[in-house]
C-alpha positions in Angstrom: 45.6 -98.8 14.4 44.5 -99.1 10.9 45.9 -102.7 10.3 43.8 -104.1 13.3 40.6 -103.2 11.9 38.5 -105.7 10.1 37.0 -104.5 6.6 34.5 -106.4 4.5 37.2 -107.1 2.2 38.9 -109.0 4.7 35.7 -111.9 5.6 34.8 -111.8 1.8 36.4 -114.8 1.0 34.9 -116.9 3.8 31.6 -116.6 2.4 30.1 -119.2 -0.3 29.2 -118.2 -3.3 25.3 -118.4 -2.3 25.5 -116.1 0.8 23.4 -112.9 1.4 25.0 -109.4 1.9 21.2 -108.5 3.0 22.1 -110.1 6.8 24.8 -107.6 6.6 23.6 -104.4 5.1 23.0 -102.3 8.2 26.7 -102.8 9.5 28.1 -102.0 5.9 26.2 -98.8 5.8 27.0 -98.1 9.2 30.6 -98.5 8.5 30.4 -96.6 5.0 28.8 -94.2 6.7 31.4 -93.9 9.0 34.2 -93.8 6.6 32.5 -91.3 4.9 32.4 -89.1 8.1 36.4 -89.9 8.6 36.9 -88.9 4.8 35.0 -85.3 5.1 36.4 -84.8 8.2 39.8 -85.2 6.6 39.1 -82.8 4.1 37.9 -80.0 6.1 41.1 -80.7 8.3 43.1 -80.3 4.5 41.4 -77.2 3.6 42.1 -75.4 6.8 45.7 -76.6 7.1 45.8 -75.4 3.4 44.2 -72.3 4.1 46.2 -71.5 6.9 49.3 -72.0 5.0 48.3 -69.6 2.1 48.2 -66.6 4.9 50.8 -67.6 6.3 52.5 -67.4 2.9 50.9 -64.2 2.6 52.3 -62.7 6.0 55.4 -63.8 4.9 55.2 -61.9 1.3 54.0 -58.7 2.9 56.5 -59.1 5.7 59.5 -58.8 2.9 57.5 -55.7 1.4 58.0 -54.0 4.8 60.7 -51.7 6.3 60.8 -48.9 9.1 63.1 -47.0 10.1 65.2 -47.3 13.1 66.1 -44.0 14.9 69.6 -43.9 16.8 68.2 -43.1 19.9 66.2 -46.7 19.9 67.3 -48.5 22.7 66.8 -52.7 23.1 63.6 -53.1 24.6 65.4 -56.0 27.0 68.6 -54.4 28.0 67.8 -50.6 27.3 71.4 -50.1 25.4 70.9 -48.3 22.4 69.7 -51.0 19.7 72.3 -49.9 16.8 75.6 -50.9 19.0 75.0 -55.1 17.8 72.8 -56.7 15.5 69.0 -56.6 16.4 65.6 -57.5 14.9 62.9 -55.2 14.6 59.3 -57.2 14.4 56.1 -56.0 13.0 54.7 -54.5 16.1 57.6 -52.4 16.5 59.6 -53.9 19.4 63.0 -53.7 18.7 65.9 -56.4 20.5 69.4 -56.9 19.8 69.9 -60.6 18.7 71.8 -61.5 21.6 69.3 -60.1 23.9 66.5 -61.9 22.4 68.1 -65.3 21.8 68.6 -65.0 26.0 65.1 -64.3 26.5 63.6 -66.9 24.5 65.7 -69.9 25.6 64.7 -69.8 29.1 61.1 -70.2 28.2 62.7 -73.7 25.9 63.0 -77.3 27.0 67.1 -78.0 27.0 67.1 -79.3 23.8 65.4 -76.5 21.8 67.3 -74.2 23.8 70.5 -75.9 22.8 69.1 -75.8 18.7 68.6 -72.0 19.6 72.1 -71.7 20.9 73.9 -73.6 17.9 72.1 -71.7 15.2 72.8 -68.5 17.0 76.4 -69.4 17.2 76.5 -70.0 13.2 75.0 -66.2 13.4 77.5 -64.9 15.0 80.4 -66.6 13.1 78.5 -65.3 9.8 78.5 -62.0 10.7 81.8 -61.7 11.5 
């Protein structure tokens, strides 16, 4: 934890005013050097979490660009009933579900408590579409 480490700043004041920082250069270079390492490597981990948000925010740009079409004969790729009987979702690689369907498949791979969050907010879809 960040509070339990001591900094220079912190034994500063116990020093007289005559005392040598030369008995303690080495460990205050190491430690700069140190914090210096923490500080870059904090950056990198910025510029790829930042990175990885801008194409992320791209996917999702070119995502709203996209349509298909969605023949009648499609069937569910779960259940096989034809897909345009309920509401479905159609993703980017082409597979095609109805909501219900996929809101099934997905909560059994969920701990209880995610499945339950899936569960409410598909209930709050099906009163909205109503």
């Amino acid at each position: 934890r960040a509070e339990e480490v001591l900094k220079i700043e912190d034994i500063l004041p116990f020093f007289n005013d005559f005392f040598y920082i030369d008995d303690f250069k080495d460990a205050i270079c190491k430690s700069l050097e140190i914090y210096n390492q923490n500080i870059n490597q904090l950056n990198d981990d910025m510029k790829d979490a930042t990175e990885s948000a801008e194409r992320i925010h791209s996917d999702i740009s070119n995502l709203k660009r996209k349509n298909c079409v969605v023949e009648s004969s499609k069937n569910c790729y779960l259940c096989d009933i034809p897909l345009l009987t309920r509401s479905f979702y159609v993703f980017p690689c082409s597979h095609m579900f109805h909501t219900a369907c996929l809101v099934k498949e997905i909560t059994e791979y969920l701990s209880e408590r995610k499945a339950g969050q899936v569960s409410k907010i598909y209930k709050r879809f099906v009163r909205a579409e109503r």
